[in-house]
C-alpha positions in Angstrom: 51.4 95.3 -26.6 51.8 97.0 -23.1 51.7 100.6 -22.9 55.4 102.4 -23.1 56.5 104.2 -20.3 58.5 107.0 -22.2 60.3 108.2 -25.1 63.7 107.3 -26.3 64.9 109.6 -29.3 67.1 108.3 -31.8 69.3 110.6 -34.0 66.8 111.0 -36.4 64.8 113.0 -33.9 67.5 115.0 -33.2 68.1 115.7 -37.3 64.4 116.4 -37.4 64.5 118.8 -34.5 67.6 120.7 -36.1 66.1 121.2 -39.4 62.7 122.8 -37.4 60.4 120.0 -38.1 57.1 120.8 -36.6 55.8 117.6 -36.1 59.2 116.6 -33.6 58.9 119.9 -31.9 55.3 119.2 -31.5 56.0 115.8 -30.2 58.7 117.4 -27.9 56.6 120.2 -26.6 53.5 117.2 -25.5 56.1 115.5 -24.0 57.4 117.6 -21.8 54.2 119.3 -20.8 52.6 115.6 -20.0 55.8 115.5 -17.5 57.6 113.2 -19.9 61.6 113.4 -20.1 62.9 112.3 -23.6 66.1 110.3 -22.9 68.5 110.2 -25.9 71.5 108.2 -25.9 74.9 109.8 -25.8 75.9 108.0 -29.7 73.0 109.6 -30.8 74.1 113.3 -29.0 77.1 112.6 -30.8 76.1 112.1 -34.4 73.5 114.5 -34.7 76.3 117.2 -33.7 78.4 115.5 -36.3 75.8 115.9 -39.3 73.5 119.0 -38.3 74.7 122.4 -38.6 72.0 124.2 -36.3 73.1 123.4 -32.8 70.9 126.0 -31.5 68.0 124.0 -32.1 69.7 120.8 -30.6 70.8 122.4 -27.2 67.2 123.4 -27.6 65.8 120.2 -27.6 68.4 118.6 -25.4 67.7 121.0 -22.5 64.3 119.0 -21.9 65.8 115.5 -21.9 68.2 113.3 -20.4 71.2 112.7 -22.3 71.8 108.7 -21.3 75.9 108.2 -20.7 77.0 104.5 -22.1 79.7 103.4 -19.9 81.4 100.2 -20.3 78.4 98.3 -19.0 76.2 100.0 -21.3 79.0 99.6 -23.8 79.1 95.9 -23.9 75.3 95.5 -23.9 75.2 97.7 -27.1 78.3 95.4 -29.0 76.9 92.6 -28.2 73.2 93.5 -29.0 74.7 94.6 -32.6 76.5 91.4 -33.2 73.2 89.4 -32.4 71.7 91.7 -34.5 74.1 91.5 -37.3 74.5 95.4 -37.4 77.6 97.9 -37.4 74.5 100.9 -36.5 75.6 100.9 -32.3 73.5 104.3 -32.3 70.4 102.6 -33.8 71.4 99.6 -31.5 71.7 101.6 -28.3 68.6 103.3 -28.9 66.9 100.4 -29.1 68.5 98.9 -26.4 67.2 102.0 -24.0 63.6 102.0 -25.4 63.4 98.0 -24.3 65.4 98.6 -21.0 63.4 101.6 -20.0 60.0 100.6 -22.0 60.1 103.4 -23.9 58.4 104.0 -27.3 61.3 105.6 -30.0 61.4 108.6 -32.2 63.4 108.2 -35.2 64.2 107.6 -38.8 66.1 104.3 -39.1 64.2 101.4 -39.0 65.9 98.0 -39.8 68.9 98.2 -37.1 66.3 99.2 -34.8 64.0 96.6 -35.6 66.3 94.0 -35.5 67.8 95.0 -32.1 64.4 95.0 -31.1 63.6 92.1 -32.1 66.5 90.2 -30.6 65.5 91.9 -27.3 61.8 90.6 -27.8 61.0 94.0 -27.2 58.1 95.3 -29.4 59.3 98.2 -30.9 56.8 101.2 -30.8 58.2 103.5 -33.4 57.2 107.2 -34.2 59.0 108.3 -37.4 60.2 111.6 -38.0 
């Protein structure tokens, strides 16, 4: 396994981050003081604000990192990952396809769509789970 070049957080970072787990803002703190910039994808952006009622704490955490835009490129590489895949999860399924684009480890909670996206990739998915 070759060492990962970043972090990509996945919405169950974000959820993690929003109900104060210590662990993630431990995590996020290292990161950014080891001059790491978490990149989250914009699904994920999107469905943590849907679920989690303490924005505070995810503007917090989304000041220190780079929120990735999909565009139509991005887009198709994310629907047809997922129907490789055989997944409906396209915010597990863009996360993954970041961390194996950008060789990034991931922070998150869901496992199987991320795994097999991963694996479809051949990208060796380094997972931290929050």
């Amino acid at each position: 396994m070759s060492a990962r070049e970043g972090l990509v957080y996945g919405v169950g970072a974000l959820r993690a981050a929003a109900h104060g787990d210590r662990m993630m803002w431990a995590l996020h703190r290292a990161a950014l003081t080891y001059g790491i910039v978490p990149v989250v994808t914009v699904g994920a952006v999107a469905d943590a604000y849907r679920t989690e009622p303490r924005g505070d704490r995810l503007d917090a955490l989304l000041a220190g990192a780079e929120v990735e835009a999909l565009g139509r490129e991005g887009a198709q590489r994310t629907g047809e990952l997922a129907a490789r895949a055989s997944t409906a999860d396209l915010v597990a399924v863009s996360t993954a396809e970041a961390a194996a684009r950008r060789n990034a480890a991931v922070v998150n909670a869901r496992q199987t769509a991320l795994r097999a996206a991963s694996d479809v990739l051949g990208h060796e998915l380094v997972q931290y789970a929050v």
